[in-house]
N, C-alpha and C positions, 0 to 999 in steps of 0.2 A: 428551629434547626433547619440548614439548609438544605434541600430535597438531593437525594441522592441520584447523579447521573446515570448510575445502573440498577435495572431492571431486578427484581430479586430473582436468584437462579437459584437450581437443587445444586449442593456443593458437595464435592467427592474427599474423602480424607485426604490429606496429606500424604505423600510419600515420599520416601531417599531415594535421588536420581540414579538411573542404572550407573553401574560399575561398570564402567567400558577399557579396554587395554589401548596404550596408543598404538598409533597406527593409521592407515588410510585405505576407505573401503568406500567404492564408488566418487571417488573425487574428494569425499568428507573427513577432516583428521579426527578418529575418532573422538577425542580430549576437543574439539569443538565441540561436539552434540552432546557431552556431557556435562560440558559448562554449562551450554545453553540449558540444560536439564535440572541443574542445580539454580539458574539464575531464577528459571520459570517456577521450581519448586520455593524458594525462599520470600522470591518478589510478587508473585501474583497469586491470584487466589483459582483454584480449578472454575470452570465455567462450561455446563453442560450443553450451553448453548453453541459456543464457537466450536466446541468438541464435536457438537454434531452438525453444525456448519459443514465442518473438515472432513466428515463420515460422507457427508451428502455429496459432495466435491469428487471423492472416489467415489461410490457409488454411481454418480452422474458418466462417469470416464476420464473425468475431465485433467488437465496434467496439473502437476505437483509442484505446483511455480506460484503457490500463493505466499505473502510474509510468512513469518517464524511469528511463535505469539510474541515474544520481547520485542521484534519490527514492531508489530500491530500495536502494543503498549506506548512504542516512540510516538506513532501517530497520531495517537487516543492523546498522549501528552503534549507534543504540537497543538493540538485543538483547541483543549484545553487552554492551554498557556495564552493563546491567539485569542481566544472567547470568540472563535468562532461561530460566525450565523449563517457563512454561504460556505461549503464545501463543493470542491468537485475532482470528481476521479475516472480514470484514465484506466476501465480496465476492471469489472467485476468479479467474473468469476463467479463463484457460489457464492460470495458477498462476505469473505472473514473476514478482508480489511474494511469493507461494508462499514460492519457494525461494530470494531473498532472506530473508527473514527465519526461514524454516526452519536454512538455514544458520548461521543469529547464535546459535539455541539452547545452552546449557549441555550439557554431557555428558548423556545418557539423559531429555533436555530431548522435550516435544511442542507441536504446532503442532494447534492445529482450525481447519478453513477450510469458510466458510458460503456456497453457492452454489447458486443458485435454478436453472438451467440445466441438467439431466441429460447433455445435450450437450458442454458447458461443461464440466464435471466429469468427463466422460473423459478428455477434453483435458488434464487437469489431472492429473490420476492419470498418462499416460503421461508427463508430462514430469515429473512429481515423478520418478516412477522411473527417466527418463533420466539425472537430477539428479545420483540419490545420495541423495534424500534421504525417499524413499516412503515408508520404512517410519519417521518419524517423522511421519507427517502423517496427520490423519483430515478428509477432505473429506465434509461432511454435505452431503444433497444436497434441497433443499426451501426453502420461505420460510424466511428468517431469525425472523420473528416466531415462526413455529411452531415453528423449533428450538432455540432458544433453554430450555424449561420443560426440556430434555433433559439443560441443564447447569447447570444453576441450583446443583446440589452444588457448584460450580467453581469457581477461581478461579484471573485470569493475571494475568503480569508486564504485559504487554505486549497491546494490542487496538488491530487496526489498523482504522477502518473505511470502508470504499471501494463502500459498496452504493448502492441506490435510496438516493436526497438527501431525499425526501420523507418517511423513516423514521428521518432519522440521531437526531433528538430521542429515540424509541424506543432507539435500539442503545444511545446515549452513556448514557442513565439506566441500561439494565442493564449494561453493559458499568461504571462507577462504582460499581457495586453489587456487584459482584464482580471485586474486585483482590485483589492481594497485598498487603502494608505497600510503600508507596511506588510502588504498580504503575503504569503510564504508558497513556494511552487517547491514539491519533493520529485524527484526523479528515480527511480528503484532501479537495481540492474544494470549501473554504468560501468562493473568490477569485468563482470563476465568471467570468471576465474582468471584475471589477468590478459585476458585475450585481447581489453580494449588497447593494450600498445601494439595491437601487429595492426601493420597500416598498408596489408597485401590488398586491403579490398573485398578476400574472398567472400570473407562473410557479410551479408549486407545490415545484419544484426548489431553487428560490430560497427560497421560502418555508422550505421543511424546514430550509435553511442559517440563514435570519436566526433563525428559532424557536429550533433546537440553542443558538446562540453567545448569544440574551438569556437562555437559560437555565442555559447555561454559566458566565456571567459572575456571575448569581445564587445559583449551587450553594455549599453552603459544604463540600461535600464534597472538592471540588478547587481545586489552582492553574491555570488555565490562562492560555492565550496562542495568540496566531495570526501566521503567518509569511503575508507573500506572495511567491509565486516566480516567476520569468520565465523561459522555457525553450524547449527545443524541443517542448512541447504548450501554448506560449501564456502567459497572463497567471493567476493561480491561487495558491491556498496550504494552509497544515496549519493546525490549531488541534492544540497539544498538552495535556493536563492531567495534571498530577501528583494522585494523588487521596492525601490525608490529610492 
């Protein structure tokens, strides 16, 4: 029997997703977070671990801008699919998508995880290894621009990138620059609740997005494409690119 990619965890009963009325409260239509509530309840199994990932994340102070667990399952699934052995990501945090996509690894597979926050990155470190999955992951801890010359030897299946918006133009050109044959670059947060069509400038967030995606579209190095999602963190999408 083939070894199973996840770690055994304590599992919590099942439950029926809350009863929510529609509506919209703080940007979110309620019948989003509900879906997303029943999708989590039917498709995935509870996991003590990301749960208290997510605890540790508040706890830490840290903002509320990590995936939804159905994201982190796409990326687990990307992984997978890809049998990836080199990942790299754009963006820790307390590490939920961490050990999401840590886990999708291939056998004696590694994950590098790029996070600006020394604070952030302990955080990170003790839940990978609450996980199970520490000792596959190297959490570099510094601007991304700067850590980046450190792997330029490199090359991954898979780069997820979830950093500063203002920089993703930067990440995606190196990040395409260093695949595998067929390797896959995800970009998180190109929707912005629809904000990426205002082309005022003001926001430079904004901007990073619209720059990345007409340059993406331009690249002949990749196939890409862009999803929007509706959820329990609002209105939002990936751009994914197949590069070769």
């Amino acid at each position: 029997m083939a070894r199973s990619r996840y770690p055994r965890v304590v599992r919590a009963p099942r439950v029926a997703p809350p009863a929510v009325r529609p509506g919209r409260q703080g940007g979110v239509n309620q019948d989003w977070a509900a879906v997303d509530a029943a999708f989590e309840s039917w498709l995935d199994e509870p996991d003590e671990t990301l749960t208290m990932a997510l605890a540790d994340a508040v706890a830490a102070g840290m903002p509320g801008i990590n995936v939804t667990p159905m994201q982190g399952k796409l990326l687990h699934l990307l992984a997978v699919s890809l049998r990836a052995t080199r990942i790299l990501e754009f963006g820790t945090l307390a590490g939920y998508s961490t050990i999401w996509l840590a886990r999708g690894l291939a056998d004696g597979g590694r994950l590098t995880t790029l996070e600006r926050e020394p604070s952030y990155a302990e955080v990170a470190r003790a839940n990978l290894a609450r996980a199970g999955v520490g000792d596959r992951v190297d959490v570099v801890v510094g601007a991304a621009a700067q850590s980046l010359p450190s792997l330029d030897a490199e090359t991954f299946d898979l780069t997820f990138i979830d950093a500063d918006k203002v920089s993703t133009p930067l990440y995606f050109d190196w990040a395409v620059a260093h695949p595998r044959s067929g390797g896959m670059v995800v970009v998180d947060n190109v929707v912005r609740g629809g904000a990426v069509v205002d082309d005022s400038g003001a926001d430079a967030n904004v901007e990073g997005i619209r720059q990345f995606m007409a340059a993406a579209g331009r690249d002949p190095r990749v196939s890409v494409t862009a999803i929007q999602t509706v959820g329990a963190k609002g209105y939002d999408g990936f751009a994914l690119a197949v590069v070769g």
